[in-house]
N, CA, C and O atoms as CSV, one atom per row, in Angstrom:
chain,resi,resn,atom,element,x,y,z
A,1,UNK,N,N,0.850,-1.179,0.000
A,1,UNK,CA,C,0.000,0.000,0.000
A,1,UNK,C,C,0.894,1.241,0.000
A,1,UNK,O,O,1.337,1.809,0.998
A,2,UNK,N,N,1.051,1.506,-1.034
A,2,UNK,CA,C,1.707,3.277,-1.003
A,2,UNK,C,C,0.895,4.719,-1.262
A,2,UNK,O,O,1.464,5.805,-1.154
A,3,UNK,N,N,-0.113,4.614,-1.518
A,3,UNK,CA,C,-0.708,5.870,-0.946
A,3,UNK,C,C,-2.306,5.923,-1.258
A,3,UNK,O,O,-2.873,5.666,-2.320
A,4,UNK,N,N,-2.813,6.296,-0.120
A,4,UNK,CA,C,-4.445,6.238,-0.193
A,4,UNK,C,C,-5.129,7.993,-0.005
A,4,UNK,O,O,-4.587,8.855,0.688
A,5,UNK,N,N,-6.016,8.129,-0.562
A,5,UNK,CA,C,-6.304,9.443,-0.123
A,5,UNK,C,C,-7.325,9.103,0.910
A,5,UNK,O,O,-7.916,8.032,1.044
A,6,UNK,N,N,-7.441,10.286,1.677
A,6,UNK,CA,C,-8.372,10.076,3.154
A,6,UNK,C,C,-8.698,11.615,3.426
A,6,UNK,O,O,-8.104,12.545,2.881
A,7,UNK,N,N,-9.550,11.716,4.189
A,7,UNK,CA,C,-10.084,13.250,4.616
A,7,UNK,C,C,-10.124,13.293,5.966
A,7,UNK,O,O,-10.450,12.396,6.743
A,8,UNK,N,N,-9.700,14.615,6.236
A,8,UNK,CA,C,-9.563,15.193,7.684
A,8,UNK,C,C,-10.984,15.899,7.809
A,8,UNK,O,O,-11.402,16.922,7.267
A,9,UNK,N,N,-11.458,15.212,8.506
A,9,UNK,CA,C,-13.378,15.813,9.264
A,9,UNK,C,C,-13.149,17.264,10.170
A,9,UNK,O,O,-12.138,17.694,10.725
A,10,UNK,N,N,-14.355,17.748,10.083
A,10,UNK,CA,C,-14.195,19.050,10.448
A,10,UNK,C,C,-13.805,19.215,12.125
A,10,UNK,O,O,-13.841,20.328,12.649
A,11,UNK,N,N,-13.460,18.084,12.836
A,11,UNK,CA,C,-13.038,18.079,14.527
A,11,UNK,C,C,-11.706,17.983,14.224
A,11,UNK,O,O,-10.919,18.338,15.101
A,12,UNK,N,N,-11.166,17.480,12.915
A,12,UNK,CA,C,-9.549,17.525,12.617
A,12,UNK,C,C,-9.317,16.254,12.495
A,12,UNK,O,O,-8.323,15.910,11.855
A,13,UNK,N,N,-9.926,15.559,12.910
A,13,UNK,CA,C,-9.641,13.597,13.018
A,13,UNK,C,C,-9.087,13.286,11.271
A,13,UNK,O,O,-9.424,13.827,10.218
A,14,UNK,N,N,-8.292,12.380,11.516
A,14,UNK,CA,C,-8.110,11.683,10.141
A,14,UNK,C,C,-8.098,10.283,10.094
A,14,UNK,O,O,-7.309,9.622,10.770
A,15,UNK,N,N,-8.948,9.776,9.316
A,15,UNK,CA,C,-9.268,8.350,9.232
A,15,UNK,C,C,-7.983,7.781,8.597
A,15,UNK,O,O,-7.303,8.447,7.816
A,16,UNK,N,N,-7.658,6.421,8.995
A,16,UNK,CA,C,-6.597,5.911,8.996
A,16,UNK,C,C,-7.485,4.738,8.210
A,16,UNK,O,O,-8.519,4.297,8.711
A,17,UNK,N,N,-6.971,4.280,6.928
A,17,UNK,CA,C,-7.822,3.220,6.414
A,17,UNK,C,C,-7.719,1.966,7.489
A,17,UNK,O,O,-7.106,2.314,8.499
A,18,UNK,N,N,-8.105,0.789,7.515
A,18,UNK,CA,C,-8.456,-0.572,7.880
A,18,UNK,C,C,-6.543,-0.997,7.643
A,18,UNK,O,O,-5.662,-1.264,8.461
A,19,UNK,N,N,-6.547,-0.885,6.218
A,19,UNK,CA,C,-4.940,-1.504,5.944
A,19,UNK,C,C,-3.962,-1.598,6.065
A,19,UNK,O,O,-3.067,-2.443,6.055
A,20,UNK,N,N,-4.194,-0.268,6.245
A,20,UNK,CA,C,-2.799,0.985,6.815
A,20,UNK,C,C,-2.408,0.596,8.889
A,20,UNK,O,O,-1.353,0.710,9.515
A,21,UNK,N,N,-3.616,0.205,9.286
A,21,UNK,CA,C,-3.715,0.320,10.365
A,21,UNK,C,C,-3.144,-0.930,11.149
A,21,UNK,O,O,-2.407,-0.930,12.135
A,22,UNK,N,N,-3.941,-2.508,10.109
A,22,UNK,CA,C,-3.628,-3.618,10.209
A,22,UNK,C,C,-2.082,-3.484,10.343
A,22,UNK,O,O,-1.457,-3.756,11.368
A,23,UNK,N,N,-1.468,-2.964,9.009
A,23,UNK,CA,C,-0.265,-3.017,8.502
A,23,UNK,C,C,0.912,-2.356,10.199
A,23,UNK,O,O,1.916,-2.936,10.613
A,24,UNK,N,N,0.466,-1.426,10.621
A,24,UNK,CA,C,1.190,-0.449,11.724
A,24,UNK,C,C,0.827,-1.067,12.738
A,24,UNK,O,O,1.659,-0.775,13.596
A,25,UNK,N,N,-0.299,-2.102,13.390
A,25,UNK,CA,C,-0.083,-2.626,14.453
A,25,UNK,C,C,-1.107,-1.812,15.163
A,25,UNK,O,O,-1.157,-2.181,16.336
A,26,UNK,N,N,-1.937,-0.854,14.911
A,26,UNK,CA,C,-2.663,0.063,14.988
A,26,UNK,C,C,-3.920,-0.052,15.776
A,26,UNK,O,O,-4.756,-0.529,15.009
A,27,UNK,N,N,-4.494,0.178,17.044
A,27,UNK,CA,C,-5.301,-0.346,17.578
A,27,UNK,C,C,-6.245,0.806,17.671
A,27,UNK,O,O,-5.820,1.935,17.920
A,28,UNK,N,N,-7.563,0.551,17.473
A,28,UNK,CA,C,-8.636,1.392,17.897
A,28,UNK,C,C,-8.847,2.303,19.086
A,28,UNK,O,O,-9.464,1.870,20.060
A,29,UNK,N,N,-8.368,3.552,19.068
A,29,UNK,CA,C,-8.504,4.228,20.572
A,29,UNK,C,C,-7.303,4.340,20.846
A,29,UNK,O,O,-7.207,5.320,21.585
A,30,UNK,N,N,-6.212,3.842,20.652
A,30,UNK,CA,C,-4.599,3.634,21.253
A,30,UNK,C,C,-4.015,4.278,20.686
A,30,UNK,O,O,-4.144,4.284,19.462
A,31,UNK,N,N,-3.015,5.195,21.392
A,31,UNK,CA,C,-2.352,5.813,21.333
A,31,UNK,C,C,-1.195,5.568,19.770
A,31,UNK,O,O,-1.121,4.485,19.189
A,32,UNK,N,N,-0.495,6.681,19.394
A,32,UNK,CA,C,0.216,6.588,18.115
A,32,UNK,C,C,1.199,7.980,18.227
A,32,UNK,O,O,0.858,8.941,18.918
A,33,UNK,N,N,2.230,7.953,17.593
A,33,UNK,CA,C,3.341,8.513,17.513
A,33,UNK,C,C,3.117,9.485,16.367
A,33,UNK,O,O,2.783,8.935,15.317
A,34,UNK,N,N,3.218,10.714,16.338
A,34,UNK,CA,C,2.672,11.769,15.172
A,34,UNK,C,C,4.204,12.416,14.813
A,34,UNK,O,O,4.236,13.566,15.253
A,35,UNK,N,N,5.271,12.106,14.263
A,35,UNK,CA,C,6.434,13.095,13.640
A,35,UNK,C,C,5.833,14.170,12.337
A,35,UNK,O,O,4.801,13.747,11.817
A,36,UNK,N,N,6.169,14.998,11.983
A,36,UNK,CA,C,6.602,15.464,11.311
A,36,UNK,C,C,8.442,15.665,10.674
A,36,UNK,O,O,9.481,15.840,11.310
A,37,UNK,N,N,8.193,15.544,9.230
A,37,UNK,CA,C,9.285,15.520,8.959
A,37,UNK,C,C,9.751,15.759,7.502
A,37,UNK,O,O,9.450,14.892,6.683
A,38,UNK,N,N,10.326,16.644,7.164
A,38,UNK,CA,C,10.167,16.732,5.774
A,38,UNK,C,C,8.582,17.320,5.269
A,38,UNK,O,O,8.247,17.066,4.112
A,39,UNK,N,N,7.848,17.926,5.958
A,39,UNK,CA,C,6.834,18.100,5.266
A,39,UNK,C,C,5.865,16.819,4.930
A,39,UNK,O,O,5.264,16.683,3.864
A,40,UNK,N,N,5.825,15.913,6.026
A,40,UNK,CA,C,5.198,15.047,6.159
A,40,UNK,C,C,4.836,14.214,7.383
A,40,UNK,O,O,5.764,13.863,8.111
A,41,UNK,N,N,3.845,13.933,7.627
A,41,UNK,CA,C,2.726,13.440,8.562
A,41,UNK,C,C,3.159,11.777,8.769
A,41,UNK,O,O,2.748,10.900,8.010
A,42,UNK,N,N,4.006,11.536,9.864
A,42,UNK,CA,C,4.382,10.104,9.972
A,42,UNK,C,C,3.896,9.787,11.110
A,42,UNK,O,O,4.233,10.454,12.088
A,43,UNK,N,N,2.952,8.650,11.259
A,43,UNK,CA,C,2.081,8.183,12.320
A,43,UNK,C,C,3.120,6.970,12.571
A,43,UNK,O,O,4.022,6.599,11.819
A,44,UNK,N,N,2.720,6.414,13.927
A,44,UNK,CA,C,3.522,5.148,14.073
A,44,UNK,C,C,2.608,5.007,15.274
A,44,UNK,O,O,1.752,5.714,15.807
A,45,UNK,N,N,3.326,3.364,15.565
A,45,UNK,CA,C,2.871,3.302,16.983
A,45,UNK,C,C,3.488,3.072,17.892
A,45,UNK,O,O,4.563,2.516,17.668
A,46,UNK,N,N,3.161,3.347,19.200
A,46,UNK,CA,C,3.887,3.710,20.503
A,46,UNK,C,C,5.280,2.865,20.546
A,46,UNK,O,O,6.450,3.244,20.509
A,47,UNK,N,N,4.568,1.291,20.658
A,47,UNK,CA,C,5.567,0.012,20.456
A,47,UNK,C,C,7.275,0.724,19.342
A,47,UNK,O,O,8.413,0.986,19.732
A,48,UNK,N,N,6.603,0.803,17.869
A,48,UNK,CA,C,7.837,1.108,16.825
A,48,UNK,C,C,8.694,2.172,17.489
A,48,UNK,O,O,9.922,2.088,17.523
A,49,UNK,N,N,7.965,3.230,18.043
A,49,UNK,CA,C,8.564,4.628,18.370
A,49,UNK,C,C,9.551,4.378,19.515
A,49,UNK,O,O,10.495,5.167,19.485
A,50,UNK,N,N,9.592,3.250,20.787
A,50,UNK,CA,C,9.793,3.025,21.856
A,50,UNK,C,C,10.796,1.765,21.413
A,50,UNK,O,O,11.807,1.596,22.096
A,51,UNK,N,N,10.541,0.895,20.305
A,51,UNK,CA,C,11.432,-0.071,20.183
A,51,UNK,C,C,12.948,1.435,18.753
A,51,UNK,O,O,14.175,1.541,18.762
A,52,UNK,N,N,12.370,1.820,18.293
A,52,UNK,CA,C,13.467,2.748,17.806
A,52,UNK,C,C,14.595,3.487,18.765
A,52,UNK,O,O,15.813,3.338,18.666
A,53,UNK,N,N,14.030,4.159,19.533
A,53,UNK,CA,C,14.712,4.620,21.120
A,53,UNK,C,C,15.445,3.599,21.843
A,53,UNK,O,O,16.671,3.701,21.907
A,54,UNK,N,N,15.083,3.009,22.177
A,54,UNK,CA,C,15.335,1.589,22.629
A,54,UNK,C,C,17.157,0.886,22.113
A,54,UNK,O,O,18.154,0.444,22.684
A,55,UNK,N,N,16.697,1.164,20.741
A,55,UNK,CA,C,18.012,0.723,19.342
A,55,UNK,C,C,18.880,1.767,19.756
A,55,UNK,O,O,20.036,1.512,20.094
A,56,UNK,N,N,18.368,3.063,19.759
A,56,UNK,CA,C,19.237,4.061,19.707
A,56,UNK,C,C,20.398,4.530,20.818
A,56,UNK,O,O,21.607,4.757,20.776
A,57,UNK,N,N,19.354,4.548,21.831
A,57,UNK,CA,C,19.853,4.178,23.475
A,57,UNK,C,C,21.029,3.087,23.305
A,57,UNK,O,O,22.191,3.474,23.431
A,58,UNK,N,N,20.780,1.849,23.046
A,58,UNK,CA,C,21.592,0.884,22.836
A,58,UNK,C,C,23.482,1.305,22.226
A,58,UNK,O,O,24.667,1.295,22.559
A,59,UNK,N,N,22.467,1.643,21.081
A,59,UNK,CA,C,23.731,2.087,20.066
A,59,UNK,C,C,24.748,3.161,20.846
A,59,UNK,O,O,25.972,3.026,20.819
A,60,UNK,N,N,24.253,3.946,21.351
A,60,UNK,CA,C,24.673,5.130,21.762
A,60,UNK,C,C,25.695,4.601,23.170
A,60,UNK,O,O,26.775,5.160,23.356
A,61,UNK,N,N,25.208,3.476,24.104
A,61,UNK,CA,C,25.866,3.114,25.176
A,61,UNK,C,C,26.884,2.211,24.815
A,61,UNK,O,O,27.836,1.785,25.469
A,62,UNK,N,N,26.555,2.011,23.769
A,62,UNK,CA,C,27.861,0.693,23.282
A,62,UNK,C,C,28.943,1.394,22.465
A,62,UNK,O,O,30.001,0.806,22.236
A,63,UNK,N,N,28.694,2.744,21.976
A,63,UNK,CA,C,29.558,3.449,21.361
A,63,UNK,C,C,30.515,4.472,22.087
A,63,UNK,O,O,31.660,4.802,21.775
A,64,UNK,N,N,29.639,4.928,23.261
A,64,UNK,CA,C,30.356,5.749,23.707
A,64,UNK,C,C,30.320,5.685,25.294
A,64,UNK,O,O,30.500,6.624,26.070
A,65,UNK,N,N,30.055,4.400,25.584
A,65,UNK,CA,C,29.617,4.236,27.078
A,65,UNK,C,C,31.327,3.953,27.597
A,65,UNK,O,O,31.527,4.156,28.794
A,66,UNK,N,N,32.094,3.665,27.059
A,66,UNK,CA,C,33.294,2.900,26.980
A,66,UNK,C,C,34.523,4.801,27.450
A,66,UNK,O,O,35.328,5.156,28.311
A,67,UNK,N,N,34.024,5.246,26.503
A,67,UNK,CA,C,34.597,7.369,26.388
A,67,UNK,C,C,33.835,7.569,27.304
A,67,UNK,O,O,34.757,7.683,28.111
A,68,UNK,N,N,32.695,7.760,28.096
A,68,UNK,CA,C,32.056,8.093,28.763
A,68,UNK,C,C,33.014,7.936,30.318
A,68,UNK,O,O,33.646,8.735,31.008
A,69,UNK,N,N,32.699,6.377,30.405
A,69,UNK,CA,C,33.425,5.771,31.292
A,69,UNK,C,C,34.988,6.164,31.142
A,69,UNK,O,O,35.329,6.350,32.310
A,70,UNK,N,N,35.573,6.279,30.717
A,70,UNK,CA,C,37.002,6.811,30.777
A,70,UNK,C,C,37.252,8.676,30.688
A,70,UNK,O,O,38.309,9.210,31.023
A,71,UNK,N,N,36.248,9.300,30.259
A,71,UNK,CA,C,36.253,10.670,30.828
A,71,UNK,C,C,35.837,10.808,31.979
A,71,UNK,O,O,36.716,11.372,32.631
A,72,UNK,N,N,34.763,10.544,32.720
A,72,UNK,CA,C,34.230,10.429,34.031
A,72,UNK,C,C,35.771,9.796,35.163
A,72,UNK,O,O,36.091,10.500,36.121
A,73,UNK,N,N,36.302,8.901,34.966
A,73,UNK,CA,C,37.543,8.497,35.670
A,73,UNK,C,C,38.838,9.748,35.518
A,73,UNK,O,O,39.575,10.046,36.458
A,74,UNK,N,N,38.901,10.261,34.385
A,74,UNK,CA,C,39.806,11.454,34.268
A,74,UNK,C,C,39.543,12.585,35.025
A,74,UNK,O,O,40.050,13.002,36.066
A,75,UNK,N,N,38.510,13.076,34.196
A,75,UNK,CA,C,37.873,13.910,35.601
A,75,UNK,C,C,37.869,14.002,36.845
A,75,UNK,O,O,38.064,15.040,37.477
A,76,UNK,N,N,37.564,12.528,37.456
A,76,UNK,CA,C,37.565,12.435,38.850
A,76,UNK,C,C,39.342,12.504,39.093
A,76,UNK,O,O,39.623,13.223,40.052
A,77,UNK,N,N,39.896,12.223,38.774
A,77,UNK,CA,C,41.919,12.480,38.895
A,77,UNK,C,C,42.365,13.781,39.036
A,77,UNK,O,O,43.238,14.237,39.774
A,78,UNK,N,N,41.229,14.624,37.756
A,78,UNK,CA,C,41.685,16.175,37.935
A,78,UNK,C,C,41.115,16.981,38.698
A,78,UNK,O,O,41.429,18.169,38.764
A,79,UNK,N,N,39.976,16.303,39.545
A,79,UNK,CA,C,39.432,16.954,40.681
A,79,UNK,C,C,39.902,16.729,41.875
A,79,UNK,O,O,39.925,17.605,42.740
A,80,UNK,N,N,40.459,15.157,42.107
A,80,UNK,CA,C,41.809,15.249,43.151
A,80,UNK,C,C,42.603,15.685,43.230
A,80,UNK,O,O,43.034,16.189,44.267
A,81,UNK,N,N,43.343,15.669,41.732
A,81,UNK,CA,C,44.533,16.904,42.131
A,81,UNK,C,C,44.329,18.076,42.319
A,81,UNK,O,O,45.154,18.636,43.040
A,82,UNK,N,N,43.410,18.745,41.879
A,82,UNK,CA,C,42.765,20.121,42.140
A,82,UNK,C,C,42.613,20.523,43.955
A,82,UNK,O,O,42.707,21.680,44.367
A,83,UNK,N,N,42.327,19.116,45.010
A,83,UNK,CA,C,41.489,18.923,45.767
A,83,UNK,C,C,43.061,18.523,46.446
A,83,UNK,O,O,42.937,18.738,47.652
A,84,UNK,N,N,44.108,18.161,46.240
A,84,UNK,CA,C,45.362,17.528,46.398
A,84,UNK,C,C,45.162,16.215,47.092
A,84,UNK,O,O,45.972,15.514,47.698
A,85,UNK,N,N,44.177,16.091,46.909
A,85,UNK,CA,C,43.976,13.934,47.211
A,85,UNK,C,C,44.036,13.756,46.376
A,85,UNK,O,O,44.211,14.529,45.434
A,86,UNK,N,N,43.827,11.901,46.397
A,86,UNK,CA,C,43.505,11.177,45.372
A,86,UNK,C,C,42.518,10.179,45.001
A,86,UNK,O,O,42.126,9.497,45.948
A,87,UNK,N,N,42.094,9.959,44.039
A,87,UNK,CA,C,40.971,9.108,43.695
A,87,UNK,C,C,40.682,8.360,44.331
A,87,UNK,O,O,41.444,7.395,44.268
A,88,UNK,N,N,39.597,8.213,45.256
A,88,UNK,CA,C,39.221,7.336,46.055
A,88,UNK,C,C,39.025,5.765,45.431
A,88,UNK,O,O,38.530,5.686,44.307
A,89,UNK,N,N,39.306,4.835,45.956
A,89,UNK,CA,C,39.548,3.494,45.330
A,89,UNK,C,C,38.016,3.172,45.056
A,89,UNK,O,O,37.742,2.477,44.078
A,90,UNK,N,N,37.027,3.640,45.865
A,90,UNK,CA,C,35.347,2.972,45.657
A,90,UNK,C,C,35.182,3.186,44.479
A,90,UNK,O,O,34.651,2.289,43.824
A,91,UNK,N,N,35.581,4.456,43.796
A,91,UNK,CA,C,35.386,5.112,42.440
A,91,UNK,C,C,36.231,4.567,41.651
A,91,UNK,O,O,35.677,4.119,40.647
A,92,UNK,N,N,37.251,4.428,41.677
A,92,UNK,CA,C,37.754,3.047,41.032
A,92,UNK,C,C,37.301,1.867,40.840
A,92,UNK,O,O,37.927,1.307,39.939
A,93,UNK,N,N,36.349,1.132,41.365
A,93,UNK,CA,C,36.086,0.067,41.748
A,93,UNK,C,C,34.619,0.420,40.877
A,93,UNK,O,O,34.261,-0.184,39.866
A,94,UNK,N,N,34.107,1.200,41.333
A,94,UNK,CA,C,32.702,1.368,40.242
A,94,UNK,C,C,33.371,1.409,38.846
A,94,UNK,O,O,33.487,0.412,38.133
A,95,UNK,N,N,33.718,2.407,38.584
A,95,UNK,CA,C,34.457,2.457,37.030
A,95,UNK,C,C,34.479,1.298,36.370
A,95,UNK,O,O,33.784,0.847,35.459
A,96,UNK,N,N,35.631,0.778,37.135
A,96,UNK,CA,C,36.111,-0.760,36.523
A,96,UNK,C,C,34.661,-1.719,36.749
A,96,UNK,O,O,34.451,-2.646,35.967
A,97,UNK,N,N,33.769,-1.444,37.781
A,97,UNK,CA,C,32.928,-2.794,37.791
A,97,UNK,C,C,31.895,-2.406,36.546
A,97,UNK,O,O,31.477,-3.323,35.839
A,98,UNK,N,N,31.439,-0.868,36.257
A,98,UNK,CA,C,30.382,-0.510,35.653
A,98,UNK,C,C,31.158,-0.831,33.602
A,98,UNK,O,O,30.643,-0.773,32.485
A,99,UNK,N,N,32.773,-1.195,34.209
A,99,UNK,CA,C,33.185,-1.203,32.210
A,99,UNK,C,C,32.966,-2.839,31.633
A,99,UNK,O,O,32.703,-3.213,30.490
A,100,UNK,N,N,33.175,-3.627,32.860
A,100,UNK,CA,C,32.725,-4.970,33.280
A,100,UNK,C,C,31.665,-5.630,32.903
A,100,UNK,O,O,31.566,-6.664,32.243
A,101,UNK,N,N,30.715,-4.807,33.475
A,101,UNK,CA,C,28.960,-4.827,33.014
A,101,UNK,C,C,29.219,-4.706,31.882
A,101,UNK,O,O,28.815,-5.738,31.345
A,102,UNK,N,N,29.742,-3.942,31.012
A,102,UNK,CA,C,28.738,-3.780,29.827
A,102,UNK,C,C,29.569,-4.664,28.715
A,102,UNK,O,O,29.370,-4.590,27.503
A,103,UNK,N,N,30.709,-5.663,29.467
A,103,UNK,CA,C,31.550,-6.033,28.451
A,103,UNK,C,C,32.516,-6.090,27.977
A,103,UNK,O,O,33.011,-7.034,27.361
A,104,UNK,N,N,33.342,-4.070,28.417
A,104,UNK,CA,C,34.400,-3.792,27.836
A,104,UNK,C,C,35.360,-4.395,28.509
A,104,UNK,O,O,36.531,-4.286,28.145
């Protein structure tokens, strides 16, 4: 199905055909995801919108959770020396247990 025409009723509602709806997972009354983008009207549903985030989140912790984790440990070094202590070992110990978790 690539494109159906449909009409927006005078409360603003827009009917979503039967097919379109089947096709998106689309439930009667339930909630849906409205982007704009490009000059266009992209409906989705909650599930797609939440499993996309989901990917992204992912992607994003596996890419840079690793830099994250090793700026956060630098930091904490240049705030001891700033502070003229030194890195408390607990914070060490998270660091290393939290790079652990995820693998690295």
């Amino acid at each position: 199905m690539n494109a159906t025409l449909s009409k927006i009723d005078a409360g603003g509602r827009l009917i979503i055909p039967a097919q379109a709806r089947k096709a998106l997972s689309l439930e009667s009354g339930g909630p849906v995801v409205l982007t704009l983008v490009d000059g266009e009207l992209r409906v989705r549903s909650v599930a797609s919108a939440m499993a996309e985030l989901q990917t992204q989140a992912s992607s994003f912790l596996s890419d840079d959770g690793a830099s994250v984790s090793a700026f956060l440990t630098s930091r904490r070094a240049e705030a001891a020396k700033e502070q003229g202590g030194s890195i408390d070992t607990q914070d060490q110990a998270v660091a290393t247990t939290t790079e652990s978790d995820r693998g690295a």
